[in-house]
TORFIBA-386708 format. One record per residue (C-alpha): residue in one letter; z, y, x. Coordinates in steps of 0.2 Angstrom, whole numbers, plus 5000, padded with zeros to 4 digits. Layout:
! residues N
+---------+------+------+------+
: residuo :   c3 :   c2 :   c1 :
+---------+------+------+------+
:       A :    Z :    Y :    X :
...
+---------+------+------+------+
END
This chain:
! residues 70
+---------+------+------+------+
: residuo :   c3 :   c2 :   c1 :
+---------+------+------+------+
:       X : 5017 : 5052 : 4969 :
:       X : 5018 : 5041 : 4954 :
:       X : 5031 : 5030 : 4952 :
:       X : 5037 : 5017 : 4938 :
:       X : 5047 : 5002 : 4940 :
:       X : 5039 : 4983 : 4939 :
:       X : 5045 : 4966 : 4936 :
:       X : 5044 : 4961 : 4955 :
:       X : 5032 : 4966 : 4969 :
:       X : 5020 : 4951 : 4966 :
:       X : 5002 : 4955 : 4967 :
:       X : 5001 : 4953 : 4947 :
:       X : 5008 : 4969 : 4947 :
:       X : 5005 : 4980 : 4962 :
:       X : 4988 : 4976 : 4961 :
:       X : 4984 : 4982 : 4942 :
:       X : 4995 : 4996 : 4944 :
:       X : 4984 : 5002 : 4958 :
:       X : 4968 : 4999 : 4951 :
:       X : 4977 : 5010 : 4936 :
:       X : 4982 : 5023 : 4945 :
:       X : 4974 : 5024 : 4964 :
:       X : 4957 : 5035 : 4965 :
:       X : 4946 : 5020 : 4972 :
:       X : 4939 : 5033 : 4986 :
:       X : 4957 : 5032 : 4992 :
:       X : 4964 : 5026 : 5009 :
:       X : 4980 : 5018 : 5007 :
:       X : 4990 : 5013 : 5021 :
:       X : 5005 : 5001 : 5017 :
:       X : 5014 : 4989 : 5028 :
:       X : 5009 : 4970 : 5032 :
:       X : 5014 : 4962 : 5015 :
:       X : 5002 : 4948 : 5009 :
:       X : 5001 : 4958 : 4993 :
:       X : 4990 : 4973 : 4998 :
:       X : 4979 : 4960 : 5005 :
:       X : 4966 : 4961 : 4990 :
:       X : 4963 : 4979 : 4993 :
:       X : 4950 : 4979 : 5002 :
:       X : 4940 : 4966 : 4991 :
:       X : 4942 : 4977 : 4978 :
:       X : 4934 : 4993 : 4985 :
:       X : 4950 : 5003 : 4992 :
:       X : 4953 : 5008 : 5011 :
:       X : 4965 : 5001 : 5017 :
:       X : 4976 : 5001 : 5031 :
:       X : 4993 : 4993 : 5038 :
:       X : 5005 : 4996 : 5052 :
:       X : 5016 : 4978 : 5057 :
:       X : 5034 : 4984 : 5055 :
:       X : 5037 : 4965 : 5061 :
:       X : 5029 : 4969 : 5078 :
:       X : 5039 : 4985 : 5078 :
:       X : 5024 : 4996 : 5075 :
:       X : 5024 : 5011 : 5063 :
:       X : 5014 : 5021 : 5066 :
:       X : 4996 : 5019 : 5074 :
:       X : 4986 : 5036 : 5073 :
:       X : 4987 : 5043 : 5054 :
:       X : 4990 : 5024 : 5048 :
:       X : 5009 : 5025 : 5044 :
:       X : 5021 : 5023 : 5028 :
:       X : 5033 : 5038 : 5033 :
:       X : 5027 : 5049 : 5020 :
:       X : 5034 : 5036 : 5004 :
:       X : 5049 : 5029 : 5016 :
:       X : 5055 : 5048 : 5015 :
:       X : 5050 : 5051 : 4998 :
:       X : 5062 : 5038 : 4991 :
+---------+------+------+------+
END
């Protein structure tokens, strides 16, 4: 886990980060926010459970590994 803190969670600095720091053979699985939704232009795998729809988890897709981390 890499962590560092950023100015706001606006795709101008999520999306760099992760291009900085995410091995692009990576799957990443996040929630629904619009932010991630560049990920997959830009190579990555990427997957999302709808926390708004009460879903997740769906198979290996979920975000309870980072949830528990922080």
């Amino acid at each position: 886990v890499i962590t560092r803190v950023i100015p706001n969670t606006q795709g101008t600095n999520i999306i760099p980060t992760v291009i900085e720091k995410v091995n692009p053979r990576a799957t990443i699985s996040t929630d629904e926010a619009p932010v991630y939704d560049k990920l997959k232009a830009l190579g990555y795998r990427h997957d999302t459970v709808t926390h708004r729809q009460n879903e997740y988890v769906r198979g290996t897709v979920h975000t309870n590994t980072i949830e528990a981390f922080w």
